[in-house]
Backbone as CSV, one residue per row, in Angstrom:
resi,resn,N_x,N_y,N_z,CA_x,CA_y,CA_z,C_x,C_y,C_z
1,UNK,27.566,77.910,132.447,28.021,77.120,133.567,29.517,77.337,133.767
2,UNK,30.243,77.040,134.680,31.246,77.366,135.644,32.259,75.827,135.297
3,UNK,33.173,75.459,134.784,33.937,74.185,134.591,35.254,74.311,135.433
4,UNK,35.617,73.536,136.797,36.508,73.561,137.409,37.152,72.271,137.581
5,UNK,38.278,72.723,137.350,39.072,70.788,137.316,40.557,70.845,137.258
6,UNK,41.356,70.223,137.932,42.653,69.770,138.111,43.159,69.360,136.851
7,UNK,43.687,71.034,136.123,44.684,70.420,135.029,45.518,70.387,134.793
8,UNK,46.576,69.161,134.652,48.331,69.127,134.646,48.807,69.505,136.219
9,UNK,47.853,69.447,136.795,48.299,69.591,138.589,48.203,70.463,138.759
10,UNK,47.162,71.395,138.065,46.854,72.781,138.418,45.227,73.158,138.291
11,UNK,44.618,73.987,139.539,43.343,73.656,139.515,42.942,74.791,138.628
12,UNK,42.200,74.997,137.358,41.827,75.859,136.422,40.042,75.771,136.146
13,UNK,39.926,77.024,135.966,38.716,77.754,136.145,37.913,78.373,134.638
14,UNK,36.928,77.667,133.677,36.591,77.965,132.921,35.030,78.255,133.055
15,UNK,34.788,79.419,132.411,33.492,80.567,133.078,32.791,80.708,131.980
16,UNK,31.135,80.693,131.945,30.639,80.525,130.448,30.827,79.756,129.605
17,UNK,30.502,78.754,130.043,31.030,77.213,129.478,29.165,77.134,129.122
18,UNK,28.774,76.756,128.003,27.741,76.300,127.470,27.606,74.447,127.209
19,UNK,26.849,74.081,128.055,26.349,72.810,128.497,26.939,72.011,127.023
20,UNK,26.624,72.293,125.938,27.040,71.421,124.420,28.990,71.503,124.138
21,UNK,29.330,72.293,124.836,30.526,72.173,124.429,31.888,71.430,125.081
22,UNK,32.574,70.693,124.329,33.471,69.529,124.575,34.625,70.055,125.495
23,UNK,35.108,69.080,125.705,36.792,68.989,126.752,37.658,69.308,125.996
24,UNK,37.215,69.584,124.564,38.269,69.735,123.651,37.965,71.125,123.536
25,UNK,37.570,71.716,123.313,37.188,73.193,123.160,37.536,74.060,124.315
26,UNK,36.659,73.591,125.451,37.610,74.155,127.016,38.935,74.044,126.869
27,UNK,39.224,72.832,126.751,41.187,72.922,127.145,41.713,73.585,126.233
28,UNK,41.363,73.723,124.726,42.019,74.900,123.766,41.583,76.199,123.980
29,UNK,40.072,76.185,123.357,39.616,77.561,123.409,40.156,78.882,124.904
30,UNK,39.216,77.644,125.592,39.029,78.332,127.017,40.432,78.526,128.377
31,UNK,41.089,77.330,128.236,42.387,77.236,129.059,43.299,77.348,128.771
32,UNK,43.289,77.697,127.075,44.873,77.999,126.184,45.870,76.770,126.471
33,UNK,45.367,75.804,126.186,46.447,74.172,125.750,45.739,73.907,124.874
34,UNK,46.790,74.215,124.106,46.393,73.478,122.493,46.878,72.363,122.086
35,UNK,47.857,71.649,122.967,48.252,70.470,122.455,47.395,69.886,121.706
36,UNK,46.456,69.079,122.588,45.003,68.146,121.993,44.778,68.804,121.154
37,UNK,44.639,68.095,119.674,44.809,68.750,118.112,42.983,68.014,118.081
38,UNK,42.386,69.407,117.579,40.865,68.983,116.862,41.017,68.479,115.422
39,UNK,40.970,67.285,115.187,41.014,67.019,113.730,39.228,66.139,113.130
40,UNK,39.002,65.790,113.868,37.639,64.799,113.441,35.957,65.143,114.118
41,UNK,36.402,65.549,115.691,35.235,65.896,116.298,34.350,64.842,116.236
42,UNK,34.703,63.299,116.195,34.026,61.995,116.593,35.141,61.157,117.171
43,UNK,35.478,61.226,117.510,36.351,60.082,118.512,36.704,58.965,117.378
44,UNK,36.915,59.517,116.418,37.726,58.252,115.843,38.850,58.230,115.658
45,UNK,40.063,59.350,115.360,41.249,59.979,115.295,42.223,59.877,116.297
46,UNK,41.786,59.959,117.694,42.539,60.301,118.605,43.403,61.121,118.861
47,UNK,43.319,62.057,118.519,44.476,63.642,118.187,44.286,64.354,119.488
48,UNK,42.833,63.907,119.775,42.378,64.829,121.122,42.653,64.016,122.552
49,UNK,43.166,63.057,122.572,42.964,62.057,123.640,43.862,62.661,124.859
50,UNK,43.362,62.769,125.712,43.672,63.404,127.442,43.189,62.198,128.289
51,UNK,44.054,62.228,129.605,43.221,61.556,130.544,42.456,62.281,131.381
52,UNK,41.129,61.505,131.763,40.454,62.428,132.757,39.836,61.223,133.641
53,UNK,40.204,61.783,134.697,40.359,60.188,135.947,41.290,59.909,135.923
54,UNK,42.340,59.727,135.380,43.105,58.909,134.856,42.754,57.604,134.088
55,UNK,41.801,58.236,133.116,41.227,57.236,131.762,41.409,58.357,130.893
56,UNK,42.282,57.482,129.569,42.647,58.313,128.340,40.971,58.208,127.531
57,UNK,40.411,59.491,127.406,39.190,59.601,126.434,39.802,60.705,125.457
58,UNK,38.547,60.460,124.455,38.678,61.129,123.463,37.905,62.816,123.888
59,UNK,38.819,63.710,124.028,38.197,65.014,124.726,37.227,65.549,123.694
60,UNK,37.144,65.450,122.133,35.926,65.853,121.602,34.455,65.333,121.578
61,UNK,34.966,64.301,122.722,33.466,63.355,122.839,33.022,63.344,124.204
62,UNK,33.824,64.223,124.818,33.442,64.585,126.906,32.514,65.670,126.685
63,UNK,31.996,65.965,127.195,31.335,67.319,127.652,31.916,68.039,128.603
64,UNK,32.184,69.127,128.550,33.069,69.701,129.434,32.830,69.324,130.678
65,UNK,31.252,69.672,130.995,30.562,69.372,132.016,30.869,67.761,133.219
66,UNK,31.439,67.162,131.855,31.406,65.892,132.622,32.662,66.094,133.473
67,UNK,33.605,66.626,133.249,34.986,67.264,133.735,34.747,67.829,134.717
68,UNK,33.682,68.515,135.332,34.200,69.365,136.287,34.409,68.489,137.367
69,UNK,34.914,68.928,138.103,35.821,68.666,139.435,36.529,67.295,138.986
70,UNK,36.889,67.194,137.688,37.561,65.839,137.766,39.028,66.611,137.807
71,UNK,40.271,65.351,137.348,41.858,65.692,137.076,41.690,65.379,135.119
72,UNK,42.629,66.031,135.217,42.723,66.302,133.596,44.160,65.982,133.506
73,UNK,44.985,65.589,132.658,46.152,65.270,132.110,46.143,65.246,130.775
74,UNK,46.642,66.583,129.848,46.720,66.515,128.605,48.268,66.424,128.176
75,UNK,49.152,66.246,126.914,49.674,66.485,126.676,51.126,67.236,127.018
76,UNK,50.394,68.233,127.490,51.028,69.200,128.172,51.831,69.299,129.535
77,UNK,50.994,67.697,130.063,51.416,67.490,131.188,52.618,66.611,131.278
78,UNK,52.764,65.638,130.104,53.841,64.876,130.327,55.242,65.465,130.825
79,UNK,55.364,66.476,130.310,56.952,67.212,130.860,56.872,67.060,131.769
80,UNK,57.877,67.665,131.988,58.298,67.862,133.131,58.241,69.768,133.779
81,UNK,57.548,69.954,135.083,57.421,71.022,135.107,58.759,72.210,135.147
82,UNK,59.833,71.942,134.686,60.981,72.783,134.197,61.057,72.320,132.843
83,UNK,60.377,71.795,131.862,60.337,71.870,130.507,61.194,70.270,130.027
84,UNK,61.716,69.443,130.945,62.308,68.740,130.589,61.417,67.474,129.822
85,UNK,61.458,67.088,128.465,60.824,66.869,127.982,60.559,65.120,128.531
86,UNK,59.535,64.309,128.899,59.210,63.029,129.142,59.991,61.815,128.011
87,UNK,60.317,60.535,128.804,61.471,59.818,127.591,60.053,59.323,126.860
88,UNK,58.899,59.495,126.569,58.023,58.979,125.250,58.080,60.549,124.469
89,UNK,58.000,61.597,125.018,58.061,62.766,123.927,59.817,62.649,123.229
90,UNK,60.845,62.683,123.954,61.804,62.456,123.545,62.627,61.222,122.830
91,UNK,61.343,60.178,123.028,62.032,58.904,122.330,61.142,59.352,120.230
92,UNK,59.987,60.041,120.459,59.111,60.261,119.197,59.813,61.243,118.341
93,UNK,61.158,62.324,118.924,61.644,63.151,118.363,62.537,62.129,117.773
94,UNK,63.254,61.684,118.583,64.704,60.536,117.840,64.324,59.693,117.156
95,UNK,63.063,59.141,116.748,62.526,58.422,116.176,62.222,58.641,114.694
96,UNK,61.968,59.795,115.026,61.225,60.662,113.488,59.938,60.297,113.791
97,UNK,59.061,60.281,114.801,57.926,59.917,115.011,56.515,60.508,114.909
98,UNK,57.678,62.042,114.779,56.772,63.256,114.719,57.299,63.843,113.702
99,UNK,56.157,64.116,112.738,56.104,64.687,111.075,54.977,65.922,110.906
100,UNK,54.099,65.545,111.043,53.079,66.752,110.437,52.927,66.854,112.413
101,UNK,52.548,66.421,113.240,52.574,66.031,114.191,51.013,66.474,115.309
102,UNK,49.909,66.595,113.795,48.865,66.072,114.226,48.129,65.294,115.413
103,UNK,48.536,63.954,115.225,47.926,62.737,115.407,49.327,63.032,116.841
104,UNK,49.906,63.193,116.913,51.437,63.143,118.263,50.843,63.444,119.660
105,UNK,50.001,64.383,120.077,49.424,64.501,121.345,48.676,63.352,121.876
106,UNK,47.511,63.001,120.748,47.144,61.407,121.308,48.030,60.868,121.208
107,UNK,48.431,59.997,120.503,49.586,59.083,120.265,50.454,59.109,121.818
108,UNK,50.963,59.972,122.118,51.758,60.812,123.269,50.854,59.780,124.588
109,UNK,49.634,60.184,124.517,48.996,59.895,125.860,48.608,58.460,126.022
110,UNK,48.043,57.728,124.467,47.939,56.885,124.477,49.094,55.576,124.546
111,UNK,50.408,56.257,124.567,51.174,55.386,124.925,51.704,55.595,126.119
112,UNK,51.520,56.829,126.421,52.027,57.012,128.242,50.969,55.977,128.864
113,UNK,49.584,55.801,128.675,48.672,54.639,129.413,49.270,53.492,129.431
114,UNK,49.540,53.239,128.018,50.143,52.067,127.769,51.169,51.331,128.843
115,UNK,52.110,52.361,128.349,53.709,51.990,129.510,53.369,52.192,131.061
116,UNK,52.447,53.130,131.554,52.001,53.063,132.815,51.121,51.702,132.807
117,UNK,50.610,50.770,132.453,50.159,49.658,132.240,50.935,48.707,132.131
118,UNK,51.574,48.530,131.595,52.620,47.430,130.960,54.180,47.807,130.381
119,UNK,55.409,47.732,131.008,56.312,48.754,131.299,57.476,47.847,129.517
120,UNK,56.547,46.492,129.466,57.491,45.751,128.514,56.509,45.394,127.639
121,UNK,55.874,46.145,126.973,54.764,45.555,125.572,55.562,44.612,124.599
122,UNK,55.183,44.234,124.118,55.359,43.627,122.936,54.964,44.469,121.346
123,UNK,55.062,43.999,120.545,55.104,45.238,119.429,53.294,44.690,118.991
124,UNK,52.586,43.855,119.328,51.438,43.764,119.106,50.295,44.404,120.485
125,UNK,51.411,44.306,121.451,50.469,45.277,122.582,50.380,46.732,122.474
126,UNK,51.813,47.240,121.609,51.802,48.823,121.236,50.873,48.857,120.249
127,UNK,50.658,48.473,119.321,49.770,48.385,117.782,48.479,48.594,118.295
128,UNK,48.082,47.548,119.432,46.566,47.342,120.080,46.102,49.017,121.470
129,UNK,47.087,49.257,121.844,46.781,50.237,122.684,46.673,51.569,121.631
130,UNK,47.395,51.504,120.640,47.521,52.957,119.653,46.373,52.953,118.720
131,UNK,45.601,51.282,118.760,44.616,51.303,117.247,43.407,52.538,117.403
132,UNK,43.040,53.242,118.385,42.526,54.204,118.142,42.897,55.925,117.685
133,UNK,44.173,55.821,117.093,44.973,56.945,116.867,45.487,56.940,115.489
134,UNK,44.644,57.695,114.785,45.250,57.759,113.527,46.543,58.612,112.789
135,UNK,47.259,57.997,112.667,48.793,59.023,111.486,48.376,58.978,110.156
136,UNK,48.908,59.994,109.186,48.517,60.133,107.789,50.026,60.510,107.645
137,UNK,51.089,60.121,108.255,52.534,60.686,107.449,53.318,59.789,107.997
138,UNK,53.370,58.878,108.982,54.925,58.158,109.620,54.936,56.982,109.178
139,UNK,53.341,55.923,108.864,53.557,54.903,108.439,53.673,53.741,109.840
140,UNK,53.350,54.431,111.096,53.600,53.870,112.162,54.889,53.490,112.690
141,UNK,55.893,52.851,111.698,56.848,52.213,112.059,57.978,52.868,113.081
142,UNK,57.895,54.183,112.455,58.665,55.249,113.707,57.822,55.261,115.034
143,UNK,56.640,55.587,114.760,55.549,55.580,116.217,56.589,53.735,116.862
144,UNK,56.353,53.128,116.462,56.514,52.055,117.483,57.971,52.009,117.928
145,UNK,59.002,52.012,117.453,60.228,52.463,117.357,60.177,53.151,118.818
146,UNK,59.420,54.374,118.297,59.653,55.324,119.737,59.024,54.711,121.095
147,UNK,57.903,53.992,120.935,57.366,53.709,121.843,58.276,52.041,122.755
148,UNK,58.693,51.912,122.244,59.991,50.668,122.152,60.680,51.357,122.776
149,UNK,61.603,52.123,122.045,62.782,52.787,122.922,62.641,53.550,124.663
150,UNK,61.132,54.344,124.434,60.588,54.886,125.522,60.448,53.754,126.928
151,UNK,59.887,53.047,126.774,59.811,51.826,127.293,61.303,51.496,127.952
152,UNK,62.192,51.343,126.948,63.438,50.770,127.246,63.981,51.590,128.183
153,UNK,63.300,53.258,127.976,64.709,54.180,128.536,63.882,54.349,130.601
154,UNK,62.469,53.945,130.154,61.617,54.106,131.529,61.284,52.593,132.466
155,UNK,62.480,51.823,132.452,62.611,50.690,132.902,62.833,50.663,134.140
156,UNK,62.383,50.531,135.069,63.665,50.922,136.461,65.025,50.405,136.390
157,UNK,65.622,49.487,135.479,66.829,48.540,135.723,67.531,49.537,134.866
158,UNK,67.118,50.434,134.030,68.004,51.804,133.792,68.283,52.955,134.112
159,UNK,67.864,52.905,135.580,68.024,53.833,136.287,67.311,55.676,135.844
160,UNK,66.628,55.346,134.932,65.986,56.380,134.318,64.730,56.701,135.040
């Protein structure tokens, strides 16, 4: 089968797509974005998390199929299209937020939902939007840090 879909604002074309295989496999294998990190292949990790609709899912648990003609937003998309890096990728560097940096692409998306949701969380609304994203090296405390600061720097009253 034929998988066509709007990714990162660009319409991309994946050919020989076999009905069993995930959103996670297309967008690496097949479309060369590797951000979305395969670590679990059950949606419990969140390493793979993209939006599609603009709903953050877990891409090893889509079927590619279910994607076609949708919009896709991975990782990859947060920049900026001259490379300028987004203030949640750049608040996770100053943070130390990113270590082995695994688990950082979800993490990444699942807090861009977040702040596109709610521009002033509280540190129990960041905890609750991230609980499907697992770290094995930061301990979280940097993750929230960054996601705090990000927040702060994407306020409108800072002109950012």
């Amino acid at each position: 089968m034929r998988v066509t879909a709007k990714v990162n604002g660009v319409t991309r074309l994946a050919d020989d797509v076999w009905p069993g295989e995930s959103l996670l496999f297309v967008l690496r294998e097949r479309m060369g974005l590797p951000g979305s990190k395969n670590a679990c292949e059950q949606g419990e990790c969140g390493s793979c998390t993209v939006y599609l609709d603009g709903v953050p899912v877990c891409a090893c648990l889509v079927a590619a199929g279910q994607a076609d003609g949708g919009e896709i937003m991975t990782v990859e998309g947060l920049a900026a299209a001259d490379g300028e890096l987004h203030p949640l990728q750049q608040a996770f560097i100053e943070a130390g937020a990113v270590q082995c940096g695994f688990c950082t692409p979800g993490l990444l998306v699942a807090a861009h939902d977040l702040l596109a949701r709610q521009p002033d969380p509280a540190d129990a609304d960041i905890r609750e939007a991230l609980a499907g994203n697992l770290c094995r090296c930061t301990g979280y405390e940097q993750i929230l840090a960054a996601v705090r600061t990000a927040a702060d720097l994407m306020r409108p009253e800072t002109g950012r």
